[in-house]
DOKETI-94082 format. One line per 2 residues: number of its first residue (from 1); their letters; for each residue x, y, z of N, C-alpha, C, O. Coordinates in steps of 0.2 Angstrom, whole numbers, plus 2048, in hexadecimal, padded with zeros to 3 digits. Layout:
// DOKETI-94082
NUM> A> X:Y:Z:X:Y:Z:X:Y:Z:X:Y:Z; ...
END
This chain:
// DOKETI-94082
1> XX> 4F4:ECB:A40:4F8:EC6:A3B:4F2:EC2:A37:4ED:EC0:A3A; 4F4:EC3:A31:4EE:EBC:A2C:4EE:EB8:A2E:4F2:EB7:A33
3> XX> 4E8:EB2:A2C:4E8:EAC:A2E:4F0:EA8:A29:4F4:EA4:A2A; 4EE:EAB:A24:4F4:EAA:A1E:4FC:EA8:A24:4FF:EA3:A25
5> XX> 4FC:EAF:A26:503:EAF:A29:504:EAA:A30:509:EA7:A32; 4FE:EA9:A32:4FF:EA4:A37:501:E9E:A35:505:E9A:A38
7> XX> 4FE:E9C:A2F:4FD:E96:A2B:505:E93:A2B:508:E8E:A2E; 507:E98:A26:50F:E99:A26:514:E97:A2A:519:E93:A28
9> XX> 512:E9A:A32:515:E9A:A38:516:E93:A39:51C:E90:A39; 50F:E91:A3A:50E:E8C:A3E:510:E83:A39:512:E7E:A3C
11> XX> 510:E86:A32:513:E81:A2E:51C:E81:A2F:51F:E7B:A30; 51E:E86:A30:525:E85:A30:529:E85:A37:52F:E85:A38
13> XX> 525:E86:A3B:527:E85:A44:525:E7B:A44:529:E77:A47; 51F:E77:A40:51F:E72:A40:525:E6F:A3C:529:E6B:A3F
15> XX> 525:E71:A35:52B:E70:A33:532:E70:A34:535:E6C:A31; 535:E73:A38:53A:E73:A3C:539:E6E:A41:53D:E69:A3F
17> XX> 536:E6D:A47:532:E69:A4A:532:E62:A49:532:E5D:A4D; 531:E61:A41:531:E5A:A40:539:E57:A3F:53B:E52:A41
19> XX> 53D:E5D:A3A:545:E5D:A3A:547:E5C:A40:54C:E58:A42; 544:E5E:A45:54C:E5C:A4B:547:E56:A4E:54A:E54:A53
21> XX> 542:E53:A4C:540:E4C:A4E:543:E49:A4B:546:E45:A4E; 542:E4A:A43:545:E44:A3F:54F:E43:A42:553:E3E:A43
23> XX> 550:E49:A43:558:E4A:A46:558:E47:A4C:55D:E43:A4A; 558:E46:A4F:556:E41:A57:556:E38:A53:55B:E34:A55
25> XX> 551:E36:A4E:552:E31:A4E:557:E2E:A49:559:E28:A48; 55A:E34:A45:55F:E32:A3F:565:E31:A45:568:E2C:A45
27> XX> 567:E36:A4B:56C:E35:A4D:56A:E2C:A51:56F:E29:A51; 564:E2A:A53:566:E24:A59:566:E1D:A52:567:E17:A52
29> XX> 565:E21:A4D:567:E1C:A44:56F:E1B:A46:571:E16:A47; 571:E1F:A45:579:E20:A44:57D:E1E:A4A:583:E1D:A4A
31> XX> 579:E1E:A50:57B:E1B:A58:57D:E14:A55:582:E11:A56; 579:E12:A52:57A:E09:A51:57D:E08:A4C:581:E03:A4C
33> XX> 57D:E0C:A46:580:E0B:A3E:584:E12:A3C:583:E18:A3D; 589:E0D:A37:58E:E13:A36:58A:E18:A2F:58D:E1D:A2D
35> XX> 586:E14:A2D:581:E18:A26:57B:E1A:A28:579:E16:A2C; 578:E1E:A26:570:E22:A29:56C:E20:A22:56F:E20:A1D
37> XX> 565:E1D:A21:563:E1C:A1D:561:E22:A19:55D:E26:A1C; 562:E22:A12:564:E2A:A0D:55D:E2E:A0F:55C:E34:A10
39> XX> 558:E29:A0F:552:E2F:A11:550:E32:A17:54E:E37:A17; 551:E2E:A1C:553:E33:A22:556:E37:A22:553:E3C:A24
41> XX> 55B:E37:A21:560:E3E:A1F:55C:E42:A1B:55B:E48:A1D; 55A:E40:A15:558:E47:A11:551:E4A:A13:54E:E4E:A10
43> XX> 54E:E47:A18:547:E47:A1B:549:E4E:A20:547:E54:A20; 54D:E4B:A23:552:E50:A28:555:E57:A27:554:E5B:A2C
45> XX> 559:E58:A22:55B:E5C:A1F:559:E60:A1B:55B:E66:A1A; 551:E5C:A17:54C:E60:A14:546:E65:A18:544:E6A:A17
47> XX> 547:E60:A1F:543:E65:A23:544:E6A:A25:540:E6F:A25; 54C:E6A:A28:54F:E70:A29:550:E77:A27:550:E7C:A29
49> XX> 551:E73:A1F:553:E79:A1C:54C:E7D:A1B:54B:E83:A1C; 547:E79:A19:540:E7E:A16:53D:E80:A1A:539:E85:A19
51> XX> 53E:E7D:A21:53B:E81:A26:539:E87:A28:533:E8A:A28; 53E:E8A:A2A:540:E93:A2A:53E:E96:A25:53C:E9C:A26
53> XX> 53E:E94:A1F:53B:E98:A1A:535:E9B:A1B:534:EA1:A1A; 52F:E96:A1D:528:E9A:A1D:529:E9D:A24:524:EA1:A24
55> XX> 52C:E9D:A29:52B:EA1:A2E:531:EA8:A2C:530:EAE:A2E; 536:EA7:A29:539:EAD:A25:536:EB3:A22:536:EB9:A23
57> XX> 533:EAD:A1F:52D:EB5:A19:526:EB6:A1B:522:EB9:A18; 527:EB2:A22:51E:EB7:A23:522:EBA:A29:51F:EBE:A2C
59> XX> 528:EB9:A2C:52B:EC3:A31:52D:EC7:A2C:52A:ECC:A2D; 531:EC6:A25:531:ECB:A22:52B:ECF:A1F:52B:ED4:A1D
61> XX> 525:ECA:A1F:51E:ECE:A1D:51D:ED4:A22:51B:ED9:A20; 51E:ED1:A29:519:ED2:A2E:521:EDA:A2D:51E:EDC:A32
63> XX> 525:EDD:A2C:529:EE4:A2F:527:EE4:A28:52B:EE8:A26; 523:EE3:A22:524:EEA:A1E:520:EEE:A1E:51A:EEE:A22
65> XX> 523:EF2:A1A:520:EFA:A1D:519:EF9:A17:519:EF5:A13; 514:EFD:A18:510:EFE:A12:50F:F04:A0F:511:F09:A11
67> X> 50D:F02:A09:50E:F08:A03:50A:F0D:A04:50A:F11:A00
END
């Protein structure tokens, strides 16, 4: 495996990682209040989604076939 691809890995296993931290504290926000402040949520929901992306496309590198 590249260093590249580790890079990758290890950026969007953190990424995720930081999403369900941020999701931990947005949920004990909403324990107390019935509004979550707009950045926490999109902190949250940004991590989530981007996360998988870079560990996405370095599995799909890692099964292609070569030319």
């Amino acid at each position: 495996m590249s260093p590249a691809s580790k890079v990758l890995i290890a950026g969007g296993v953190f990424n995720i990682a930081y999403g369900f931290i941020v999701g931990i504290v947005l949920s004990r926000v909403r324990e107390r209040q019935a509004e979550a402040p707009r950045y926490l949520t999109v902190t949250h929901m940004g991590a989530l989604m981007h996360g998988p992306m870079p560990v996405s496309y370095t599995h799909l590198r890692a099964h292609e076939t070569p030319e």
